[in-house]
C-alpha positions in Angstrom: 0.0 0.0 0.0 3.1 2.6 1.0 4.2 1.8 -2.5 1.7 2.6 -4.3 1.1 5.9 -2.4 4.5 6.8 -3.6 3.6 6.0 -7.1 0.3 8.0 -6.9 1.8 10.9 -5.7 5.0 10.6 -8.2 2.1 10.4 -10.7 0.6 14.0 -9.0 3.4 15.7 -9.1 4.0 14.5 -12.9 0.8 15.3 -14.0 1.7 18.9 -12.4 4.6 19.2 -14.2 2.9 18.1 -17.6 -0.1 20.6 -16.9 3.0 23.6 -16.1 4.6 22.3 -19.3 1.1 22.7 -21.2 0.8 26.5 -19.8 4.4 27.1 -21.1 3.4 26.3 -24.6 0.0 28.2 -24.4 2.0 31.1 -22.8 4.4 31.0 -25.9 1.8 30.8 -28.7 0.2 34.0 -27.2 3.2 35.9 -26.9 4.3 34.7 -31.3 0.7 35.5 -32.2 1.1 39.0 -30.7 4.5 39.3 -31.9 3.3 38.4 -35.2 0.3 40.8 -35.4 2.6 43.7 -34.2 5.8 42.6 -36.8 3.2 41.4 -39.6 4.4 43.7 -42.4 8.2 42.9 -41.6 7.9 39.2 -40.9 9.3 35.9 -42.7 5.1 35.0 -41.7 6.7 31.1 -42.6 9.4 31.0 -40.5 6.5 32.5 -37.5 4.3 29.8 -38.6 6.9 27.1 -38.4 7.7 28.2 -34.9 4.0 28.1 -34.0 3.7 24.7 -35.6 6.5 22.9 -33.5 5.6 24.2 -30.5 1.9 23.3 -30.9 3.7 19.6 -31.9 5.0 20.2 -28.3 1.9 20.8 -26.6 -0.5 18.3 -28.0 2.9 15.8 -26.9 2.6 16.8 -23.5 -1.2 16.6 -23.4 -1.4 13.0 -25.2 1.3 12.0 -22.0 -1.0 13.7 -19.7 -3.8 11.6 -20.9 -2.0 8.5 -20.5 -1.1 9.6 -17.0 -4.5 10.1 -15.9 -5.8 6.6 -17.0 -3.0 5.3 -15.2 -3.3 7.8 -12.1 -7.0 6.5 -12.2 -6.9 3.3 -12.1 -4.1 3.4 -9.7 -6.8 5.3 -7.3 -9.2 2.9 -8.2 -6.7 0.0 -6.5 -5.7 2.2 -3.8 -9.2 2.4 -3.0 -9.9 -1.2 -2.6 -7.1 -2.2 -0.7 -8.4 0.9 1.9 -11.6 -1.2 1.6 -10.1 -4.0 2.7 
């Protein structure tokens, strides 16, 4: 059971740092998109869009790990729960 706390909260505080990694992107894509609409008559708008394209590649990375963590984070809850049960 001590175990498997340990992997549930590992698993918390990776799904935090997914979630943080998630914001980063979102954070970034704002800040090109407004750099783009200020810069738009004197901007390579390719290059800008090949920039936005990798780091959405990024995010949608980290969101399809998220996903996988919270199927496992779930079921893992759903275990701890039965052994408290018990």
């Amino acid at each position: 059971m001590v175990e498997l706390m340990k992997d549930y909260n590992g698993m918390i505080e990776k799904e935090d740092n997914l979630y943080k990694g998630i914001q980063v992107c979102e954070e970034c894509t704002d800040n090109i998109l407004d750099y783009i609409a200020e810069k738009a008559d004197s901007l390579h708008i390719l290059t800008a869009e090949a920039i936005l394209s990798a780091i959405h590649v990024i995010m949608k990375d980290l969101q399809t790990e998220l996903l996988h963590l919270r199927i496992e984070k779930n079921i893992l809850s759903r275990e701890i729960s039965r052994l408290r049960e018990m």
